[in-house]
PyMOL Python script that loads the backbone (N, CA, C, O; Angstrom):
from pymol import cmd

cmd.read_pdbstr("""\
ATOM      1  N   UNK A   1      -4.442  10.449  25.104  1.00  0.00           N
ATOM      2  CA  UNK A   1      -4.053   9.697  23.931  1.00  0.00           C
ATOM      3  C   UNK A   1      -2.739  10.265  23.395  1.00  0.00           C
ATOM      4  O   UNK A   1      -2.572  11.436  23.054  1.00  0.00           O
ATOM      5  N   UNK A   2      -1.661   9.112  23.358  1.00  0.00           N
ATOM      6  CA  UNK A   2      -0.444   9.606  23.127  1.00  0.00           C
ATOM      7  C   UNK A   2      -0.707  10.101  21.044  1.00  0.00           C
ATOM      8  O   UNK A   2      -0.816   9.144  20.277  1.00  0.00           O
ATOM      9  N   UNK A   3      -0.755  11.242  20.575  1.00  0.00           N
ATOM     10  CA  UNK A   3      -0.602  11.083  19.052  1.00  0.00           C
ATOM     11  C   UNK A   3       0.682  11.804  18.792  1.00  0.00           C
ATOM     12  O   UNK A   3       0.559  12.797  18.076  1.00  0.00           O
ATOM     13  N   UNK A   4       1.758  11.555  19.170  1.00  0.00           N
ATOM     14  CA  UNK A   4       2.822  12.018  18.789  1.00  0.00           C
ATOM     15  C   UNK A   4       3.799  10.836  17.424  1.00  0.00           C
ATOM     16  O   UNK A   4       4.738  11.234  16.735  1.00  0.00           O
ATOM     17  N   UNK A   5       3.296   9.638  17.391  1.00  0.00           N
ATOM     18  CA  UNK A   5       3.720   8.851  16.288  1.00  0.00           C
ATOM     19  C   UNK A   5       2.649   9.017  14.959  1.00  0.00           C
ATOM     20  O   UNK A   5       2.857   8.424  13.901  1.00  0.00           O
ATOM     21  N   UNK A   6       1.741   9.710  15.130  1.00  0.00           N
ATOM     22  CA  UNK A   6       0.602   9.935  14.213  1.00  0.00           C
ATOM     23  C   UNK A   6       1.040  11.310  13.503  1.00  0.00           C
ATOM     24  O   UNK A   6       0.593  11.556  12.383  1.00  0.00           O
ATOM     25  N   UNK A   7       1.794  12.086  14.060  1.00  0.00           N
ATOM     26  CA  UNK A   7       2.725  13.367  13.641  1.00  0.00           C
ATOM     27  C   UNK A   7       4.346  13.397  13.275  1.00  0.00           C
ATOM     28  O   UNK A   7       5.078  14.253  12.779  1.00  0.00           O
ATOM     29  N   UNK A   8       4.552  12.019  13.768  1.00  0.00           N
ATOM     30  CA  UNK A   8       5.787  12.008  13.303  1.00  0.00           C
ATOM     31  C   UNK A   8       6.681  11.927  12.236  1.00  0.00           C
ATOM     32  O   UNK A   8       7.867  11.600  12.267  1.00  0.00           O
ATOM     33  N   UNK A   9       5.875  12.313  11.132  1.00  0.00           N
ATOM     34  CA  UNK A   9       6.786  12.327   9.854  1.00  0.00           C
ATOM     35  C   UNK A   9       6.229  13.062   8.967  1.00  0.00           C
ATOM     36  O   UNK A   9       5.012  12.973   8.808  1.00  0.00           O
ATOM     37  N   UNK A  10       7.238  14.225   7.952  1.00  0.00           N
ATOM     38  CA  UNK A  10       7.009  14.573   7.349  1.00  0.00           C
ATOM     39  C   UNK A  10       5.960  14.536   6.096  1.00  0.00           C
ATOM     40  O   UNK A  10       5.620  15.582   5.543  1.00  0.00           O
ATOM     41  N   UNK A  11       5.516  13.372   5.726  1.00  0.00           N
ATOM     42  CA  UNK A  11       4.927  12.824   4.822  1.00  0.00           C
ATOM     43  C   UNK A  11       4.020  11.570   4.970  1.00  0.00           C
ATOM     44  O   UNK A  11       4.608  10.864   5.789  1.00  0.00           O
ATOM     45  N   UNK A  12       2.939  10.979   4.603  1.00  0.00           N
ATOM     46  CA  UNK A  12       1.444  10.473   5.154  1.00  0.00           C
ATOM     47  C   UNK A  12       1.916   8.853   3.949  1.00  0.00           C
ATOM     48  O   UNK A  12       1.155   7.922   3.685  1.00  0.00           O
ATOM     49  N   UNK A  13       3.127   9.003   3.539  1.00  0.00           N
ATOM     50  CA  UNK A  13       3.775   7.699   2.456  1.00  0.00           C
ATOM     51  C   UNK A  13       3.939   6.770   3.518  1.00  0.00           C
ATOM     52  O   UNK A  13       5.071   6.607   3.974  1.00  0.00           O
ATOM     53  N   UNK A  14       2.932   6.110   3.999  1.00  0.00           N
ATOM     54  CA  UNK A  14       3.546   4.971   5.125  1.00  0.00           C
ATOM     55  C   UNK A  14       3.545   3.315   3.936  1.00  0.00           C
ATOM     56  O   UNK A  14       2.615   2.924   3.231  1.00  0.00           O
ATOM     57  N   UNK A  15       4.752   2.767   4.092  1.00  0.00           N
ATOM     58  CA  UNK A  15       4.084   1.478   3.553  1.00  0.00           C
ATOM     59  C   UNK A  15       3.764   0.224   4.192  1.00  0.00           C
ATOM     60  O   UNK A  15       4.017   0.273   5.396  1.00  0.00           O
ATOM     61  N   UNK A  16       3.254  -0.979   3.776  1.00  0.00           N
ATOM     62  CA  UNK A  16       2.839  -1.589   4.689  1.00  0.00           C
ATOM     63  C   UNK A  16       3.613  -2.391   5.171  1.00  0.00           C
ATOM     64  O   UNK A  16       4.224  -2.980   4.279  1.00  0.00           O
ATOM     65  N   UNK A  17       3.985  -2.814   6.515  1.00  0.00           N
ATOM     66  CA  UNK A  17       5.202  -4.278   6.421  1.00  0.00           C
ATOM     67  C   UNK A  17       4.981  -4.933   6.102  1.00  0.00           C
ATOM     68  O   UNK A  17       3.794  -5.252   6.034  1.00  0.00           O
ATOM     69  N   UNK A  18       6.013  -5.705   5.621  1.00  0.00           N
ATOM     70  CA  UNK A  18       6.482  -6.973   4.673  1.00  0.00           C
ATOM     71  C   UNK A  18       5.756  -7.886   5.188  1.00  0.00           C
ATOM     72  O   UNK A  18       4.874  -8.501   4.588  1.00  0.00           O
ATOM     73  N   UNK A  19       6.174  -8.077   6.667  1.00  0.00           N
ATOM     74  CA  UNK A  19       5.857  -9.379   7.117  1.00  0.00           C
ATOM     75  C   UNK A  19       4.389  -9.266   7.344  1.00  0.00           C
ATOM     76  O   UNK A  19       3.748 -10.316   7.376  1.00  0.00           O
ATOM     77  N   UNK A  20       3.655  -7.914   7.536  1.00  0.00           N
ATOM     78  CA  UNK A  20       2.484  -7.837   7.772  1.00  0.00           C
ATOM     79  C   UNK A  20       1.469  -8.506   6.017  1.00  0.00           C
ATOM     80  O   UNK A  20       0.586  -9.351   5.872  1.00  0.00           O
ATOM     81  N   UNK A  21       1.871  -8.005   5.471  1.00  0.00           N
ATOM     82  CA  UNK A  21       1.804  -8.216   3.553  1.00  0.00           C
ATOM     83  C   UNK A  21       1.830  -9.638   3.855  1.00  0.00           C
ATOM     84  O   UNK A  21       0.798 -10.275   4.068  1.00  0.00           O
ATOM     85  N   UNK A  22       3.364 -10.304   3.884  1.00  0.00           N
ATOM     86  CA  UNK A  22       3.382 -11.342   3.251  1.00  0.00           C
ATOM     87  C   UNK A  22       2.217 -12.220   4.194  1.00  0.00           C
ATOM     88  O   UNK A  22       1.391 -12.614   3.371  1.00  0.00           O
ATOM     89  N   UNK A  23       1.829 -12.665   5.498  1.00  0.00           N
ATOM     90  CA  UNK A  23       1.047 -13.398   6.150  1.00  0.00           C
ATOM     91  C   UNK A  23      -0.723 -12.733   5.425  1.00  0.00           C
ATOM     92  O   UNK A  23      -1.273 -13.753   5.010  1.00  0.00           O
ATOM     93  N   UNK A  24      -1.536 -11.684   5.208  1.00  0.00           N
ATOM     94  CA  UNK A  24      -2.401 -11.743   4.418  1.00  0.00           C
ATOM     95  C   UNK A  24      -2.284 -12.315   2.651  1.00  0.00           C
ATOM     96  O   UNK A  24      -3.152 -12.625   1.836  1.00  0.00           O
ATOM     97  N   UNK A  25      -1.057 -12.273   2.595  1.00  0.00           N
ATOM     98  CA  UNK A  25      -0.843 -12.354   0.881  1.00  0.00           C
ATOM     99  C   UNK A  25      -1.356 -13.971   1.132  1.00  0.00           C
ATOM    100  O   UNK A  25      -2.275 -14.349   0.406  1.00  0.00           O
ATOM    101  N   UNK A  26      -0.720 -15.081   2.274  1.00  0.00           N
ATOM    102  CA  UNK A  26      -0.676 -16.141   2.047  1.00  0.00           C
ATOM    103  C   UNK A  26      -2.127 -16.741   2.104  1.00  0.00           C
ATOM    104  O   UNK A  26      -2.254 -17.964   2.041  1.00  0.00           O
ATOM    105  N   UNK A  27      -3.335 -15.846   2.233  1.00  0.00           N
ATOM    106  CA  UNK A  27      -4.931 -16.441   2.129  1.00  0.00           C
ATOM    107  C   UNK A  27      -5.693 -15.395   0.967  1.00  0.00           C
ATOM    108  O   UNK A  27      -6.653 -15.568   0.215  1.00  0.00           O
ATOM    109  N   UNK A  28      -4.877 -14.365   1.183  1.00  0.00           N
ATOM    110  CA  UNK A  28      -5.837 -13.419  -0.576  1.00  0.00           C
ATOM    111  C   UNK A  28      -4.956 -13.482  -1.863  1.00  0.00           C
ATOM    112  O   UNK A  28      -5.401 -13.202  -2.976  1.00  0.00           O
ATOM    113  N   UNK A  29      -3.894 -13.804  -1.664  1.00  0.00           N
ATOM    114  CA  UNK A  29      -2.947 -13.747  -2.867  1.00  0.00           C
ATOM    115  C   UNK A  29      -3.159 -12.595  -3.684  1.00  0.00           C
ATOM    116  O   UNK A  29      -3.617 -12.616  -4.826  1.00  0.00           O
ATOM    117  N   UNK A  30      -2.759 -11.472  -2.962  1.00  0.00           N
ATOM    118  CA  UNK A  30      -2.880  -9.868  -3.978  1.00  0.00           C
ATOM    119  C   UNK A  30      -2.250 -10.127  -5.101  1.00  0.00           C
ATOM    120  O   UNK A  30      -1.288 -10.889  -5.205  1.00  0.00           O
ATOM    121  N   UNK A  31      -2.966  -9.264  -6.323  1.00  0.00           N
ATOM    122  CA  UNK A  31      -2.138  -8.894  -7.800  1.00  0.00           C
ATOM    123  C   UNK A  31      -2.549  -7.903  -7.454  1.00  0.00           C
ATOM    124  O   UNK A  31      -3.453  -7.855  -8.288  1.00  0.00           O
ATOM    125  N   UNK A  32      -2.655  -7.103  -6.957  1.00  0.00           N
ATOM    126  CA  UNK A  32      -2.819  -5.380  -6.934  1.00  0.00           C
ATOM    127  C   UNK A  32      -2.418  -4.922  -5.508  1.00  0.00           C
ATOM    128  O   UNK A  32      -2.724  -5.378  -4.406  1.00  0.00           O
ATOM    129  N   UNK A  33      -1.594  -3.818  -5.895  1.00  0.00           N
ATOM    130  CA  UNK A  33      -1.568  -2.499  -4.567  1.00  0.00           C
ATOM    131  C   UNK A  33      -1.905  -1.334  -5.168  1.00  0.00           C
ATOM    132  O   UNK A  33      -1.385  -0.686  -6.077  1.00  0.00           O
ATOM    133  N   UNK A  34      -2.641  -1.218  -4.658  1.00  0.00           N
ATOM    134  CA  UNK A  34      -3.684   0.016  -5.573  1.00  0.00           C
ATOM    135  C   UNK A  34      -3.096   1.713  -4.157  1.00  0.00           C
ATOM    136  O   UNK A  34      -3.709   2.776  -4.250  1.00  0.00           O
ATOM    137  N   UNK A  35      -2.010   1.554  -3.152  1.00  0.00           N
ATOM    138  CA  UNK A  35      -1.482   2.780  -2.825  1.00  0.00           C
ATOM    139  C   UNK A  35      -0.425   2.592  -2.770  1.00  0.00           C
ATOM    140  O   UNK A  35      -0.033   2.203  -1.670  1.00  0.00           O
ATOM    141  N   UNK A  36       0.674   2.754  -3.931  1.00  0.00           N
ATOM    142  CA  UNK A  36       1.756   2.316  -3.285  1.00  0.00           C
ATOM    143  C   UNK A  36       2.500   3.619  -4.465  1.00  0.00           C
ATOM    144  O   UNK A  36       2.115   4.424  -5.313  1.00  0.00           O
ATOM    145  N   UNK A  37       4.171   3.002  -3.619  1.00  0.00           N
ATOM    146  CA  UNK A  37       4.719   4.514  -5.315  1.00  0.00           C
ATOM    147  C   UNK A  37       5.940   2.646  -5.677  1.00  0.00           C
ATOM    148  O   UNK A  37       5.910   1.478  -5.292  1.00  0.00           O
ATOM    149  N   UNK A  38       6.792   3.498  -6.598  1.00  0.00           N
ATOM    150  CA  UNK A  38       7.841   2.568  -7.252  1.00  0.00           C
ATOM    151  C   UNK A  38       8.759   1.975  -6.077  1.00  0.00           C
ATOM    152  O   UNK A  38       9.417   0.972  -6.351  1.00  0.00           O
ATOM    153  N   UNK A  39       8.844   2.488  -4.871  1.00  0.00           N
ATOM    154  CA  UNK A  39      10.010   1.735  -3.932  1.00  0.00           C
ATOM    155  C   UNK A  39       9.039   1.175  -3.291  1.00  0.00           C
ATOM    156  O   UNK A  39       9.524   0.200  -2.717  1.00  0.00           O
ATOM    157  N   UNK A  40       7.544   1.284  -2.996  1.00  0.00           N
ATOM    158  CA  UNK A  40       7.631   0.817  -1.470  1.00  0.00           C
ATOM    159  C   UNK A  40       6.241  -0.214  -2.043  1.00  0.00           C
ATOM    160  O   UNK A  40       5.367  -0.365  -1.189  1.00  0.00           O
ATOM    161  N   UNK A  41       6.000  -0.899  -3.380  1.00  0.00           N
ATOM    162  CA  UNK A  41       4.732  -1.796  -4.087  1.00  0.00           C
ATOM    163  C   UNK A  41       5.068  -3.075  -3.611  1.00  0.00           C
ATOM    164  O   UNK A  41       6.244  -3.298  -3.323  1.00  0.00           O
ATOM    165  N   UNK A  42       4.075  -4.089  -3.465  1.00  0.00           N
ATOM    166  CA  UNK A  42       4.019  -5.438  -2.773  1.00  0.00           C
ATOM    167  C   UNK A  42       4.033  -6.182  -3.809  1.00  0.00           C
ATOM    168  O   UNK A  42       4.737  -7.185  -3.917  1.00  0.00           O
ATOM    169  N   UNK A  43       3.258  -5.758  -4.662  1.00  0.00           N
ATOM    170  CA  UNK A  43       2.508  -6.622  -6.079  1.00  0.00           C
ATOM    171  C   UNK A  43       3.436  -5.778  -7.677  1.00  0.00           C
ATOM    172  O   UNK A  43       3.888  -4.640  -7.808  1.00  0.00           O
ATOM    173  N   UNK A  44       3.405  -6.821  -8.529  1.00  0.00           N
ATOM    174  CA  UNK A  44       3.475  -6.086  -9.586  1.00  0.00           C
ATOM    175  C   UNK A  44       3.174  -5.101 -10.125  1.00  0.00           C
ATOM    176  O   UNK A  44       3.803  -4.189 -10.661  1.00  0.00           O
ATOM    177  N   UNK A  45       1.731  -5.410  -9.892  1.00  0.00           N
ATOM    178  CA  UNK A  45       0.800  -4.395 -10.710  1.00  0.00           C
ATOM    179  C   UNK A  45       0.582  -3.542  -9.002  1.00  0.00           C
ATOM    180  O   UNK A  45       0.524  -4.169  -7.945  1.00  0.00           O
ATOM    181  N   UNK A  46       0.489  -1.981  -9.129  1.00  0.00           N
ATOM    182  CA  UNK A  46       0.544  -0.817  -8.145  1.00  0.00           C
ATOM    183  C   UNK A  46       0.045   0.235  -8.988  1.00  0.00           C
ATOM    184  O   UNK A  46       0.182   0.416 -10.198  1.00  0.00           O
ATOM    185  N   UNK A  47      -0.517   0.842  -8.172  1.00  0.00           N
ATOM    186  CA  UNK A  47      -1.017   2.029  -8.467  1.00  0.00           C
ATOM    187  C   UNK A  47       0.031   3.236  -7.291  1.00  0.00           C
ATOM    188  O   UNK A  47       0.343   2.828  -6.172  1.00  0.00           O
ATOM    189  N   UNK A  48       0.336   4.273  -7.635  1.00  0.00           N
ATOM    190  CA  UNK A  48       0.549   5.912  -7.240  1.00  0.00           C
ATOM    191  C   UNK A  48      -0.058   6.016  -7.000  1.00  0.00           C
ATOM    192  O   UNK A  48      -0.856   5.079  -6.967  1.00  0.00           O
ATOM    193  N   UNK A  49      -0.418   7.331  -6.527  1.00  0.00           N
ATOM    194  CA  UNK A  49      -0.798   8.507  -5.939  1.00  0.00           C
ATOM    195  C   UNK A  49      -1.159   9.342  -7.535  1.00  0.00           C
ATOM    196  O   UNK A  49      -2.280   9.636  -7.951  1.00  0.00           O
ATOM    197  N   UNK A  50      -0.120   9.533  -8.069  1.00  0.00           N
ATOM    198  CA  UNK A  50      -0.547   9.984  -9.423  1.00  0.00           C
ATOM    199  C   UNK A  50      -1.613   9.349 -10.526  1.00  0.00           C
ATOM    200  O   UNK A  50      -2.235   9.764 -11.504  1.00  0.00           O
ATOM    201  N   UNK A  51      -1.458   8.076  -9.784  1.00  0.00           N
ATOM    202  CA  UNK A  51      -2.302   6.889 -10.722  1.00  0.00           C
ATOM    203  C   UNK A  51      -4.306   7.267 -10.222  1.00  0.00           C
ATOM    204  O   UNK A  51      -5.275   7.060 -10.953  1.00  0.00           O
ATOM    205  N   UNK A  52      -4.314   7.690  -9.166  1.00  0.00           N
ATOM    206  CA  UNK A  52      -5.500   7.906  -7.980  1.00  0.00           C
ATOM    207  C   UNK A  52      -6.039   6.484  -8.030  1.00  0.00           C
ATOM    208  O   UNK A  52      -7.042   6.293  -8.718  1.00  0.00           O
ATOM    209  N   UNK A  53      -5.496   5.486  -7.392  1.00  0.00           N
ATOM    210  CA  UNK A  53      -6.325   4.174  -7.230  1.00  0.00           C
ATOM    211  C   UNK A  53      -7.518   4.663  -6.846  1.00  0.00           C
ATOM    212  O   UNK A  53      -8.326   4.227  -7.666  1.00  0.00           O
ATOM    213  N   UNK A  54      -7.913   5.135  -6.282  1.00  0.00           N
ATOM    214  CA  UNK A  54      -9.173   5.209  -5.787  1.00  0.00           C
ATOM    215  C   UNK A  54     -10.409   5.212  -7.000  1.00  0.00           C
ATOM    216  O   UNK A  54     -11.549   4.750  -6.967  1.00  0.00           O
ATOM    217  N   UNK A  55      -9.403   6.193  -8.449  1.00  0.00           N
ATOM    218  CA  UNK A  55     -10.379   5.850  -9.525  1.00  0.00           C
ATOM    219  C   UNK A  55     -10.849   4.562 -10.216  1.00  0.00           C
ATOM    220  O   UNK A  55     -11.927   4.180 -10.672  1.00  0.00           O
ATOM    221  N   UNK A  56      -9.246   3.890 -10.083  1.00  0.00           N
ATOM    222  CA  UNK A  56      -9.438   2.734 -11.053  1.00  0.00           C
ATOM    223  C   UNK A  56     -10.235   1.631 -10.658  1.00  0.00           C
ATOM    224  O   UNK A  56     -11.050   1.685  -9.737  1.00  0.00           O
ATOM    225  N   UNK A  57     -10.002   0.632 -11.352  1.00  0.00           N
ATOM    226  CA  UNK A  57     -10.394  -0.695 -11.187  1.00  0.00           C
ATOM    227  C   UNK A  57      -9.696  -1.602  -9.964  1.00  0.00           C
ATOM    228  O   UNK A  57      -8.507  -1.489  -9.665  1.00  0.00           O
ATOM    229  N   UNK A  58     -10.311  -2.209  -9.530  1.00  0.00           N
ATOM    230  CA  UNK A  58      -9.144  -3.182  -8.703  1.00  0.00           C
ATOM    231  C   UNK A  58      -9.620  -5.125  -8.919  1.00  0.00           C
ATOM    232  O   UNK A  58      -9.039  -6.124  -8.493  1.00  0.00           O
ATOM    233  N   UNK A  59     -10.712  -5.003  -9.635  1.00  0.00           N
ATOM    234  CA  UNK A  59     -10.893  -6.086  -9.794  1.00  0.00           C
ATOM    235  C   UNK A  59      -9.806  -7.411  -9.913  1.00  0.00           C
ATOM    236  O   UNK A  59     -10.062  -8.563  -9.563  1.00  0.00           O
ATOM    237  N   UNK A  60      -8.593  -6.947 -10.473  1.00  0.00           N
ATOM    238  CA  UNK A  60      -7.197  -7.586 -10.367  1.00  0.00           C
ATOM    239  C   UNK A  60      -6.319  -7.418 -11.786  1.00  0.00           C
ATOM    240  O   UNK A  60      -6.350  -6.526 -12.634  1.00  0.00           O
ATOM    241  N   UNK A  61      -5.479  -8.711 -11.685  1.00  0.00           N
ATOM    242  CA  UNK A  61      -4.498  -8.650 -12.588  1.00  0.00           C
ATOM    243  C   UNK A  61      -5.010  -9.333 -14.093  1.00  0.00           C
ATOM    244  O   UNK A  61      -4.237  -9.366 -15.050  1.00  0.00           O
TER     245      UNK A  61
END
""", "prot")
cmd.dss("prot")
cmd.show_as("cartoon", "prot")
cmd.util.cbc("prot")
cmd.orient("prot")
């Protein structure tokens, strides 16, 4: 098993592609990214890392 792209970067901040986003956005219509930071959010409403989505709510916007 090649895992040399699974090590390849300094930091675990992956975001998601666009084009990958926008084709689910067009059947769930997200108001939330509950992992994202200020450059790399899909939706308005985002949660950090500092924010710990994992605590909050995600029920929506």
């Amino acid at each position: 098993m090649n895992t040399n792209v699974m090590f390849s970067s300094k930091t675990d901040a992956w975001a998601t592609p666009k084009a990958f986003f926008a084709e689910l956005d067009k059947e769930f219509h997200f108001d939330l990214d509950p992992c994202a930071d200020e450059f790399n959010h899909k939706c308005e409403k985002y949660y950090t890392i500092a924010d710990n989505g994992l605590l909050k709510e995600w029920g929506g916007a």
